[in-house]
DONURO-318866 format. One record per residue (C-alpha): x, y, z. Coordinates in steps of 0.05 Angstrom, whole numbers, plus 32768, in hexadecimal, padded with zeros to 4 digits. Example, Ala and Ser with C-alpha at 12.3 -4.5 7.8 and 13.67 -1.06 7.14 Angstrom:
REM DONURO-318866
80F67FA6809C81117FEB808F
This chain:
REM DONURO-318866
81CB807A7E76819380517E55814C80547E85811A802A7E7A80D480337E9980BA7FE87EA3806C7FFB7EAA803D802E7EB1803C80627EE67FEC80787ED6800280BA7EB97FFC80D77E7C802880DC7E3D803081257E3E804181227E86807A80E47E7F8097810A7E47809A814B7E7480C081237EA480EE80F67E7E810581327E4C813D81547E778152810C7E7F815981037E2D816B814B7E2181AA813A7E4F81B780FD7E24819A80CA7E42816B80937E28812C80847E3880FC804C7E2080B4803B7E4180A17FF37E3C80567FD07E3B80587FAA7E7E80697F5A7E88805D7F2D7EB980877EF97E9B80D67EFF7EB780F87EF07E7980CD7F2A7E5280E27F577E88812B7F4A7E7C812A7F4D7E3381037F947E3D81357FA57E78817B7F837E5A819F7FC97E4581897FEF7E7E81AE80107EAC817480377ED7813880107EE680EF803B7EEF80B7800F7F09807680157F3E80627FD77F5B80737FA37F22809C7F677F3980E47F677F3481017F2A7F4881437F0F7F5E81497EF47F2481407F267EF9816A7F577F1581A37F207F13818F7F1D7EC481A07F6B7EB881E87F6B7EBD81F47FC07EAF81C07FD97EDC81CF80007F17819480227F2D814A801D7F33811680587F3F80DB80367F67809B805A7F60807C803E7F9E808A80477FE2808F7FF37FF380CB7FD37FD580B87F897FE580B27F807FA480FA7F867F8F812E7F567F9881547F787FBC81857F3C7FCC819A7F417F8B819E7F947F8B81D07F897FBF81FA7F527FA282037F7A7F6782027FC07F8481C87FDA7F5E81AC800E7F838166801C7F948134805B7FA780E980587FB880B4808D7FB1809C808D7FFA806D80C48009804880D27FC2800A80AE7FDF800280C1802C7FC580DE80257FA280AE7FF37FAB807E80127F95809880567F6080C080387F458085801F7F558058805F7F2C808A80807EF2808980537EF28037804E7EE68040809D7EAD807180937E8B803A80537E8F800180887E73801A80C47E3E8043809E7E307FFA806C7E39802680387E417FE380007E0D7FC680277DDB800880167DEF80067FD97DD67FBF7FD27D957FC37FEB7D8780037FC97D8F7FDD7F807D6B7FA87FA27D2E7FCF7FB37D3A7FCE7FFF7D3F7FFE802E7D67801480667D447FDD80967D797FBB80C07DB37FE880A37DC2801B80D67E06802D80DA7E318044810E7E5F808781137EA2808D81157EA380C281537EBB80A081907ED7806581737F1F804D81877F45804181447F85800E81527FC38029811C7FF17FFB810C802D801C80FA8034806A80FD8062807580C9804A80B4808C8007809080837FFE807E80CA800180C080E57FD480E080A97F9F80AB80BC7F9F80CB80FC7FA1811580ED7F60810280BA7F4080E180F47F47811481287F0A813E81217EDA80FB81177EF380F781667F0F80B081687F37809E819D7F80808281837FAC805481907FE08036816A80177FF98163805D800F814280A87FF5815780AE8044815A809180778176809080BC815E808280FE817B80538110814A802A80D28154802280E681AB801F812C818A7FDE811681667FBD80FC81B27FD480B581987FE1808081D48018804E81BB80067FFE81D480207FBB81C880047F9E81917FDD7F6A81B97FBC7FA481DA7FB47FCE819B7F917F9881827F5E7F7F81B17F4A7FC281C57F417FE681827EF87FE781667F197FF681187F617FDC81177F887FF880D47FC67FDF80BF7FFB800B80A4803B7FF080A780727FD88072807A7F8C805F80BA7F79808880D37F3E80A680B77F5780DE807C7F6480CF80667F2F809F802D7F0B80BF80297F3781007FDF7F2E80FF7FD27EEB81037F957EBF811D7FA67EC7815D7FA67F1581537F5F7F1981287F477EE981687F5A7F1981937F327F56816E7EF87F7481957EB37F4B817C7E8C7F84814B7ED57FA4813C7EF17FB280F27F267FA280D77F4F7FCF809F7F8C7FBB80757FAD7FED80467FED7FD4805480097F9380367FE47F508030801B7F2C805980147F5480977FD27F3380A27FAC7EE8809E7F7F7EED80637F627EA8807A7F597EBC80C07F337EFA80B07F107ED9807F7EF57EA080BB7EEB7EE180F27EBC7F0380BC7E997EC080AD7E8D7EB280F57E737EF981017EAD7F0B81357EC27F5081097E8F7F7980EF7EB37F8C80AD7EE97F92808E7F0D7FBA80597F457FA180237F747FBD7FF97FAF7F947FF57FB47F547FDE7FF27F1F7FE27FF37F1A7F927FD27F5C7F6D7F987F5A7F5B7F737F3D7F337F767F0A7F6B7F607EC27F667F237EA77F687F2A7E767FA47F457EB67FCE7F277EB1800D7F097EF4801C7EE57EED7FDE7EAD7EC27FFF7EB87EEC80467E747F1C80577E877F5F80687EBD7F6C80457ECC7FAE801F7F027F977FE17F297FC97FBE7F5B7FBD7F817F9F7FD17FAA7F7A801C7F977F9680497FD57FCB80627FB17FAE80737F6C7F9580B97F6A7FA880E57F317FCB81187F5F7FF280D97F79800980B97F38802080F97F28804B81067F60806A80C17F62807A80C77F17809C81097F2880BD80F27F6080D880B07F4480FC80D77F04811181067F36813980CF7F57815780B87F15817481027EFD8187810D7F5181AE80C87F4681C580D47F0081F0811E7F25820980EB7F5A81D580F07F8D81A580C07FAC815B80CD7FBD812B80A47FE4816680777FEE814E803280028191800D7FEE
């Protein structure tokens, strides 16, 4: 079978070539290209290939209709929204994600991002370079907050667990519940309650047709005035212009992104670029070096589990 990595997965060369040997030692190929963001590059790169490896680079419809032998692709992510996966099914191509390598990233981080907003940590930071002080910058503490969880899937639940000794109370929004979640003291509410009664709502759910655009103005309008709002999530579950207007106006007290509908770097007429109170973050919660490992691991361990006739992390 001929494998072709189509970016970077943020790991070393000593450690891809760990990985990808058993693979060439059984006879396989295995090329790693420089990235594209241009569709016909891709196919070129991607033409002979008949296992696809890839984190969260684009793969269009259209593409995948351009790669006639392939029949599998590793995703090293845990969101597949990315890949056309219309065309994966019209041509049977099947397709594994990663989900799990970067639980507690991103939660550890979701967790500090709700610690650097109510404490004003950027806003220290400022007026420390500035030759302020810390007049007018007194924080708040997390301890006795309610923290609103959308979706209590892996990450979910982990942002709970973390939060548990700050004292928060929590209560969450997911078309699911799980025992875990109740196990964890979490109260499950409709959404519209979750949302006007949180003081830091998080979001944590997949980008499904379900999903996509779930908090909308009306849902930021609702928000508690003073509360925060987190997104580590996908762009599309939430109205970047609408949080952008509630920060403007003063009805949130922060905010803290790391998701973005197009990856960064984002443009420059985005409009929580010119909101106040707004923490920004490259789409960074999964990247830790104990992360990229384990994804990297785990997606070639989907290719050799699907090259003996099994399927891991089966999506399609």
């Amino acid at each position: 079978m001929n494998i072709v990595l189509l970016e970077s997965l943020g790991i070393s060369d000593a450690y891809l070539n760990e990985l990808t040997a058993p693979l060439i030692a059984a006879g396989h190929s295995f090329t790693a290209c420089k990235p594209s963001h241009i569709d016909s590059e891709t196919i070129e790169m991607a033409k002979d290939a008949d296992i696809l490896v890839l984190g969260n680079k684009p793969l269009t419809d259209g593409v995948i209709r351009a790669l006639p032998r392939l029949k599998y692709i590793s995703v090293a992510f845990t969101g597949v929204d990315h890949i056309g996966l219309a065309a994966c099914k019209e041509q049977n191509i099947a397709v594994s994600n990663c989900a799990g390598y970067a639980t507690d990233a991103v939660a550890e981080l979701t967790v500090g991002a709700m610690v650097a907003l109510l404490r004003r940590v950027l806003e220290c930071d400022d007026a420390v370079r500035t030759g302020g002080t810390r007049e007018g910058l007194i924080g708040c503490t997390l301890k006795g907050k309610t923290v609103g969880i959308v979706g209590t899937g892996a990450i979910g639940l982990r942002v709970a667990e973390l939060l548990q000794p700050f004292g928060c109370e929590l209560i969450a929004y997911a078309p699911r519940e799980k025992a875990r979640a109740k196990e964890l003291g979490i109260r499950y509410l409709p959404l519209e309650e979750v949302v006007k009664t949180a003081d830091i709502l998080t979001l944590h759910t997949p980008l499904t047709d379900e999903t996509r655009g779930m908090i909308g103005a009306a849902q930021i309008a609702a928000m508690k005035p003073g509360a925060y709002f987190i997104n580590m999530a996908r762009a599309q579950v939430a109205d970047s212009y609408a949080l952008a207007a509630a920060l403007k106006k003063g009805a949130l007290a922060g905010a803290a992104i790391d998701v973005f509908e197009k990856e960064p770097p984002i443009h420059a007429g985005h409009p929580l670029l010119g909101a106040p109170r707004v923490l920004l973050m490259p789409h960074i919660g999964f990247a830790t070096r104990e992360s990229l490992e384990l994804r990297a691991k785990m997606a070639f361990e989907n290719v050799a589990a699907y090259l003996a006739g099994e399927q891991l992390h089966k999506i399609l």
